[in-house]
C-alpha positions as CSV (number, residue, x, y, z in Angstrom):
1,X,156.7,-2.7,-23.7
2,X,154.8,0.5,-22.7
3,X,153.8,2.8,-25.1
4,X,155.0,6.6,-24.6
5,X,152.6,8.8,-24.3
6,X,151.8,10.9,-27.0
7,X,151.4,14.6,-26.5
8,X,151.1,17.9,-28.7
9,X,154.2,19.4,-28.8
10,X,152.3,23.3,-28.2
11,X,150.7,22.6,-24.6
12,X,150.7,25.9,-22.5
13,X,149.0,24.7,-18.9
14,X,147.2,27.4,-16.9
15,X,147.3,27.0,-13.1
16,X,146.8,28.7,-9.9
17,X,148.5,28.3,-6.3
18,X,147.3,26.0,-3.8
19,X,148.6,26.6,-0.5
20,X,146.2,25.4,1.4
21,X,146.7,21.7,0.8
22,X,149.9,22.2,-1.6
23,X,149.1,20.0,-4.5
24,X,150.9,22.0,-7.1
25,X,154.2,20.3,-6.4
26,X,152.4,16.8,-7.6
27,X,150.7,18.6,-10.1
28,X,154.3,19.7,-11.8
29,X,155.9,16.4,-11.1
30,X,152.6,14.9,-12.8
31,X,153.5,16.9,-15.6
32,X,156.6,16.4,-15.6
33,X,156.7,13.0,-16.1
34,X,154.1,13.2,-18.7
35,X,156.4,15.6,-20.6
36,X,159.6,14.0,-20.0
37,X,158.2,10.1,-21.3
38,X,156.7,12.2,-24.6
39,X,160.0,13.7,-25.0
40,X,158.3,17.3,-25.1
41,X,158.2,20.2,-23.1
42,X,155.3,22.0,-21.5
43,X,154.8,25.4,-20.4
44,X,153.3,26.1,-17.0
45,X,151.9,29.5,-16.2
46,X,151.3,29.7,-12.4
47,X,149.0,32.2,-11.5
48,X,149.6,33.4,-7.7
49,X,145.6,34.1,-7.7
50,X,144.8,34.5,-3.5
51,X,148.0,35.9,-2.2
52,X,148.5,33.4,-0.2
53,X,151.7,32.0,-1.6
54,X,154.5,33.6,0.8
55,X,157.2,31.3,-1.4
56,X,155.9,32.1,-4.6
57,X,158.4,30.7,-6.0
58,X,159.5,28.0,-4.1
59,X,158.0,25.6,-6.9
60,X,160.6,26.8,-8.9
61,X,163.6,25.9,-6.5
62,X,163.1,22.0,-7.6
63,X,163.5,21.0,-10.8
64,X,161.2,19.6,-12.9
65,X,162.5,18.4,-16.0
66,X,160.6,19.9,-19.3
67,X,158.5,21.9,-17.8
68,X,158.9,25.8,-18.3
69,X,157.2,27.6,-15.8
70,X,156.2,31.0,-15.9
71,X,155.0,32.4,-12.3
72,X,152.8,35.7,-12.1
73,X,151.9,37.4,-8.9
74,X,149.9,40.5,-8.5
75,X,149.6,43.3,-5.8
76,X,145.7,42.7,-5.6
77,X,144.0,39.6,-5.4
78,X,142.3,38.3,-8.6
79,X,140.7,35.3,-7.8
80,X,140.6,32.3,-9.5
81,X,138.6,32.8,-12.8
82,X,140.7,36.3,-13.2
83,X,143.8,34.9,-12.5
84,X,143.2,32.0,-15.0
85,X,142.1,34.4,-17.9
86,X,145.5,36.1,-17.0
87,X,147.4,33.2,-17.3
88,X,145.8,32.6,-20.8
89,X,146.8,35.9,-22.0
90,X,150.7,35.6,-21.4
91,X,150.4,31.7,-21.8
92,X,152.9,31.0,-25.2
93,X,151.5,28.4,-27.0
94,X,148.3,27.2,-29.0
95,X,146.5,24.5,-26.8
96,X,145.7,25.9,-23.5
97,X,144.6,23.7,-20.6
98,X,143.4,24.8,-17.6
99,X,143.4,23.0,-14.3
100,X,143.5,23.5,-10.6
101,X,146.9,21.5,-8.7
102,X,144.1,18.9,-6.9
103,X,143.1,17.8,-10.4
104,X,146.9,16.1,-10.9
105,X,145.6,12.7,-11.1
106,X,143.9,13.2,-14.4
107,X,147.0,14.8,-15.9
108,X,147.2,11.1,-17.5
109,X,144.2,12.5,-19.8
110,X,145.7,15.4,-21.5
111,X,146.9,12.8,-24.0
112,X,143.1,11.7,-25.2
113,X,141.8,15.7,-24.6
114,X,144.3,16.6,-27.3
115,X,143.1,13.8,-29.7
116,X,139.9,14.4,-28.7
117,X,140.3,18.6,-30.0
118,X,142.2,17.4,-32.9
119,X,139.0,16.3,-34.2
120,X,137.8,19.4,-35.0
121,X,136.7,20.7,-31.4
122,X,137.5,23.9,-30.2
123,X,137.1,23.3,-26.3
124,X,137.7,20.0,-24.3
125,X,135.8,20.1,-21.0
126,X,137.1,17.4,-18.8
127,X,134.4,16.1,-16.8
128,X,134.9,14.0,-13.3
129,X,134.0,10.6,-12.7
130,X,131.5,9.9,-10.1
131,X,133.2,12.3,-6.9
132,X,134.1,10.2,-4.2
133,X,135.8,13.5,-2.9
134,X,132.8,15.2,-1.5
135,X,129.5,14.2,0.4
136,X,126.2,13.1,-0.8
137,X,124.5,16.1,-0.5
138,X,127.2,18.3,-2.6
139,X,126.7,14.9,-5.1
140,X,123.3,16.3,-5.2
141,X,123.9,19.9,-5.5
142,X,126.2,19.4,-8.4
143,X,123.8,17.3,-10.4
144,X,121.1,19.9,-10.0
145,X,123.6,22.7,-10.9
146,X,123.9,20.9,-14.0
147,X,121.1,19.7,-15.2
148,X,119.9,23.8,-14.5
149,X,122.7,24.7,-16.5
150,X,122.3,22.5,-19.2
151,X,118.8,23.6,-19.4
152,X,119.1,27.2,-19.4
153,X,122.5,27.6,-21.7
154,X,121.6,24.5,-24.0
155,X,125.7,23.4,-23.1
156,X,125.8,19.5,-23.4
157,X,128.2,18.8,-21.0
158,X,128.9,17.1,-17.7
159,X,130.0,18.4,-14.2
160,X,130.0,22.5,-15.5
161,X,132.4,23.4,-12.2
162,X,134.8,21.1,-13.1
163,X,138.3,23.2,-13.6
164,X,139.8,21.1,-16.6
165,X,139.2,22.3,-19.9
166,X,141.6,22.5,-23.2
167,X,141.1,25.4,-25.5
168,X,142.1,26.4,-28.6
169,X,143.7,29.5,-28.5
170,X,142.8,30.8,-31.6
171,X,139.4,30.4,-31.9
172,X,139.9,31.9,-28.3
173,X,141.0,34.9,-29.7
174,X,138.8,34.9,-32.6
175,X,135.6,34.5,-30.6
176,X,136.4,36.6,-27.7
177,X,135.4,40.1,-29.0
178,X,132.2,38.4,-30.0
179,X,131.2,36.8,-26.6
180,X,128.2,38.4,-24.7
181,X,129.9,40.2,-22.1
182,X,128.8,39.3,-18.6
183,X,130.0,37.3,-15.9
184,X,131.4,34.0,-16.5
185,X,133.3,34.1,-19.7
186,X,133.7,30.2,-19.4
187,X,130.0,30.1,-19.8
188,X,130.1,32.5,-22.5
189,X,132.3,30.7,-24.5
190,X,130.8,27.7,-23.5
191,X,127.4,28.8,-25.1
192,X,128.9,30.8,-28.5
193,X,130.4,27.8,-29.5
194,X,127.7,25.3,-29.1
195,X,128.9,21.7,-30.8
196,X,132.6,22.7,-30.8
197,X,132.4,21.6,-27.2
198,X,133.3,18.0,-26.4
199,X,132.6,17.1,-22.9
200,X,135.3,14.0,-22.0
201,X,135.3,11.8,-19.0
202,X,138.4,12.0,-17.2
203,X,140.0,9.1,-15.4
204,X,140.1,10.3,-11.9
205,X,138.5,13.6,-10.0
206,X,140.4,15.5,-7.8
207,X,142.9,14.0,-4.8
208,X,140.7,12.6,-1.8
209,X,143.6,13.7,0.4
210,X,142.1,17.4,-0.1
211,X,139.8,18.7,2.5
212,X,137.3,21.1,0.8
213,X,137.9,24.5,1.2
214,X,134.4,25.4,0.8
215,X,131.1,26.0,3.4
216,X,127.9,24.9,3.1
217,X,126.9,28.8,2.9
218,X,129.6,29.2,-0.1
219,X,128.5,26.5,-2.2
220,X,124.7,28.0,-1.8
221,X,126.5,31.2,-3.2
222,X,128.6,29.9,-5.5
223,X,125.1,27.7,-6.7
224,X,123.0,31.0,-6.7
225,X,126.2,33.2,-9.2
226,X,126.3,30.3,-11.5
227,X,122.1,30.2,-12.1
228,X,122.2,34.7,-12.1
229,X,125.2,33.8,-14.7
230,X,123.2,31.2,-17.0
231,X,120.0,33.8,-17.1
232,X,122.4,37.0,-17.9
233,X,124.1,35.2,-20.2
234,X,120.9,33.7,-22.2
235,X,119.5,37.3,-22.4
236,X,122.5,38.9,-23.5
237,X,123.2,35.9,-26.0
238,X,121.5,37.7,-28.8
239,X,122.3,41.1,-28.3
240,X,124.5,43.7,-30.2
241,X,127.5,45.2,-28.7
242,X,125.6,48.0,-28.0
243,X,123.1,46.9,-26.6
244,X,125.2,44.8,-24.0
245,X,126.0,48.3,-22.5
246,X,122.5,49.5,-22.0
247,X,121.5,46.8,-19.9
């Protein structure tokens, strides 16, 4: 017989719309299911970051048992890091896990993130297996990205970009007024806390049905803000409060 799986009952789950290739339906039937074999409920904070969701709340119309989702729009577009800091600030509960709707096939790892914290970590980053998802050359760009990274920000984990992470909200909350401001708060916290970051395989990367959304040129950008970050970040990393606003 099947074991249940085994879930903390205080799981808020931070996500954003995906209308583009609508994968947030599987992701809240993924969770779902997850929820409704551990006999818990999850909250779900969708974060309408693009404004691109004319049905906003057409998710909502099915049901999805023991899931309680919490749906935010804005009249100006946030983009994805801002919207998933919003969601974390009206999110309810104590574990916080962030993750984009492609990433619903790893949903099956929130079980081993949450053991994995409960040994005394404060972040989970859930890194993706070897990415089948993309091409060789964004293969290549992503390893350099992260072996930059690793380098410059002394953060020992794997595949930085990857969107899956669980957090402890209160060391969140704890930490935040301390963090160097700049940014990429991910980074930041990333960086303060040091050791209290676990990086865990996950299972499976994001759904091969989804086309990527992003040009060669964007990447280069996106490649080129992340470096800027890690060097603003590291300079800033020592700094007072006051000093943080005079440079």
């Amino acid at each position: 017989m099947m074991q249940a799986p085994t879930i903390h009952p205080s799981l808020s789950v931070i996500t954003t719309t995906d209308p583009a290739a609508n994968q947030l339906p599987q992701l809240l039937r993924a969770l779902s299911i997850l929820a409704t074999e551990a006999e818990q409920t999850i909250e779900v904070v969708i974060v309408d970051d693009l404004k691109l969701w004319p049905d906003a709340d057409s998710c909502t119309y099915e049901h999805y048992d023991n899931l309680l989702i919490n749906t935010l729009w804005y009249p100006e577009i946030r983009g994805q890091l801002t919207a998933i800091l919003c969601g974390i600030e009206v999110a309810l509960h104590d574990q916080l896990l962030t993750i984009d709707p492609d990433m619903h096939t790893c949903v099956q790892d929130i079980s081993a993130m949450q053991t994995t914290i409960a040994r005394g970590y404060s972040v989970v980053h859930g890194a993706r297996p070897q990415r089948e998802d993309i091409g060789a050359i964004r293969r290549l760009g992503s390893h350099l990205a992260n072996t930059i990274v690793k380098r410059l920000t002394h953060i020992h984990v794997n595949d930085i970009g990857s969107p899956v992470a669980l957090i402890d909200r209160y060391t969140l909350q704890n930490l935040a007024p301390l963090l160097p401001q700049g940014p990429n708060p991910k980074l930041a916290l990333y960086m303060a806390l040091g050791n209290q970051v676990a990086s865990q395989p996950l299972s499976a990367g994001s759904a091969k049905e989804v086309p990527s959304q992003y040009s060669l040129g964007m990447l280069v950008s996106v490649f080129v803000r992340l470096i800027r970050d890690c060097i603003i970040l590291r300079a800033r990393q020592h700094k007072s409060p006051a000093e943080y606003e005079q440079t």
